[in-house]
C-alpha positions in Angstrom: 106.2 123.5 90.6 108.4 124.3 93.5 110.1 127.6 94.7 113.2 125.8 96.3 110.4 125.4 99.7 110.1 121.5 100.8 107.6 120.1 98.8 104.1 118.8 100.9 103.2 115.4 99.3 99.2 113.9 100.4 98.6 110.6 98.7 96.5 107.8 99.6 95.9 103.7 99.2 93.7 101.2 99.0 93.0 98.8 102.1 94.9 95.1 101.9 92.9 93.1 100.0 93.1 89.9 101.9 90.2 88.4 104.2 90.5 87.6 107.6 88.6 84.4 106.8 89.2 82.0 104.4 86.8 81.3 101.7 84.9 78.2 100.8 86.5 76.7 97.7 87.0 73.2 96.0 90.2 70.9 95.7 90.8 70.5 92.1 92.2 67.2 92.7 90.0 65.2 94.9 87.2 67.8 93.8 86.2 68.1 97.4 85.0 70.8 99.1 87.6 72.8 100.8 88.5 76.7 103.0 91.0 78.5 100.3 94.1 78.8 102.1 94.6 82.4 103.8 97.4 83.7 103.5 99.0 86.1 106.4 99.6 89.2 105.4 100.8 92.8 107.1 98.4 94.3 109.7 99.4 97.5 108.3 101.0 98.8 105.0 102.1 102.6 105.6 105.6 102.2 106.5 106.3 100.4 103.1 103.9 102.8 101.2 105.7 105.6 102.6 108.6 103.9 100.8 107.1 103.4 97.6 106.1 106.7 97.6 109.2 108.8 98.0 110.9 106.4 96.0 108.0 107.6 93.2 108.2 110.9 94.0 112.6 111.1 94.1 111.6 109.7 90.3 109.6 112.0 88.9 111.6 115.1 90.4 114.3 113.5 88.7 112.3 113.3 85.4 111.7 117.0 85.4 114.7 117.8 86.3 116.3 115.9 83.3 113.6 117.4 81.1 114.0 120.8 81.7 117.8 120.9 81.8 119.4 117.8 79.8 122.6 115.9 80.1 124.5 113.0 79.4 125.9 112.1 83.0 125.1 113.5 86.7 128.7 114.8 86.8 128.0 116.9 83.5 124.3 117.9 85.0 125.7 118.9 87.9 128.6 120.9 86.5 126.9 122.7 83.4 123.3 122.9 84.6 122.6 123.1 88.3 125.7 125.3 89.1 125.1 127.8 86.2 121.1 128.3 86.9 120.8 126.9 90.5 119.9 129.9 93.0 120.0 127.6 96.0 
């Protein structure tokens, strides 16, 4: 729910699930013993959460919006809904 004030938004993740080291595998060929490869991966993931998230969130606003007031096209939301009940 939202009085028209910007809306505050606290999430969180889970760390990257990649090692550091690789583990100790087998090659299913030669049936050898064998490190797994490793794979690089981002030292840090909050920029592109940050992305995912507003993305998300720009999603769901939308959803309620189109819940409470309907339509069958933005021009038609915009002209019938938002200008005739928006108070800012």
């Amino acid at each position: 729910m939202s009085n028209a004030q910007p809306i505050h938004v606290k999430v969180s993740m889970k760390p990257l699930s990649t090692l550091i080291k690789p583990l100790r595998s087998i090659d299913l060929n030669t049936m050898e013993p064998k490190l797994a490869h490793k794979e690089r991966t981002d030292s840090c993931a909050v920029p592109a959460a940050s992305i995912i998230g507003e993305s998300m969130l720009t999603i769901v606003l939308a959803d309620a919006l189109l819940e409470k007031f309907g339509g069958d096209s933005l021009e038609k939301f915009k002209k019938k809904h938002i200008k005739s009940s928006g108070k800012y």
